[in-house]
C-alpha positions in Angstrom: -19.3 -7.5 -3.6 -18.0 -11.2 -4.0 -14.9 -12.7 -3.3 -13.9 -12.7 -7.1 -14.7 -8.8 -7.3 -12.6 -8.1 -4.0 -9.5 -10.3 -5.0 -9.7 -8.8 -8.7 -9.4 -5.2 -7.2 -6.6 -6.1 -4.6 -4.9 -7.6 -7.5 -4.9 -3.9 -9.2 -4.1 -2.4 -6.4 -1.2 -4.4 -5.8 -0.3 -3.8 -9.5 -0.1 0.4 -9.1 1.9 0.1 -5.5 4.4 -2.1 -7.0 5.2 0.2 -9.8 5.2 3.2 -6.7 7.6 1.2 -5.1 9.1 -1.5 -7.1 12.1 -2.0 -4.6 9.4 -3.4 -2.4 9.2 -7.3 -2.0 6.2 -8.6 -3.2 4.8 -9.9 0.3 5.5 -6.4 1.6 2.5 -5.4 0.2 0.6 -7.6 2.2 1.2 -5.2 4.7 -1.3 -3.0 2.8 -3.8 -5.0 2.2 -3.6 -6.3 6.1 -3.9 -2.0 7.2 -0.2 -1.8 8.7 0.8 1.4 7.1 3.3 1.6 9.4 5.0 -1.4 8.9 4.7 -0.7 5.3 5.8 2.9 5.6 9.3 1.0 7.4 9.5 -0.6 4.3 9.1 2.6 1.9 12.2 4.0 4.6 14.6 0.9 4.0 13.8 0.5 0.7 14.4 4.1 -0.6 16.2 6.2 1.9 13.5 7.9 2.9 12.2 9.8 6.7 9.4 8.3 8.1 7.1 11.5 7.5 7.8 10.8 3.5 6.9 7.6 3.7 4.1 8.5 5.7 3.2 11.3 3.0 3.3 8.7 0.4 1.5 6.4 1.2 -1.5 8.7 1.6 -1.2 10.2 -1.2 -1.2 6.7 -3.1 -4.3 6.2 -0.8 -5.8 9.3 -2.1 -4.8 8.4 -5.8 -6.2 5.2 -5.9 -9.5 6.0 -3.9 -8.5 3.3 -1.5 -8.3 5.3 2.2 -7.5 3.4 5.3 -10.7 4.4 6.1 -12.9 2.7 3.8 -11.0 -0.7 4.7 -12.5 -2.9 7.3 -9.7 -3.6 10.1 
């Protein structure tokens, strides 16, 4: 996969969180793309109310929905 492919698909990516979670700064989402769900997941909390475990849940199931696991990302 080249660096055009990769950068096309974060960009999509990108696109579905931010409609997920459009109270979200756009850096935020860096978080994502750098694997710190938990920093991330702080952000869901602030941004919407929410316990940690929801925005926990969340962002798995976003994972799950996108076909984008933590685990198929290097670290």
């Amino acid at each position: 996969m080249n660096k055009d492919t990769i950068e096309g698909n974060w960009e999509q990516l990108k696109g579905k969180a931010k409609q997920q979670w459009a109270k979200i700064g756009d850096t935020d989402f860096e978080l994502l793309a750098k694997g710190k769900r938990q920093e991330f997941a702080g952000k869901i909390q602030e941004a919407y109310g929410k316990t940690k475990e929801a925005a926990e849940n969340e962002i798995s199931e976003f994972e799950k929905n996108c076909g984008c696991s933590s685990s198929d990302r290097a670290a």
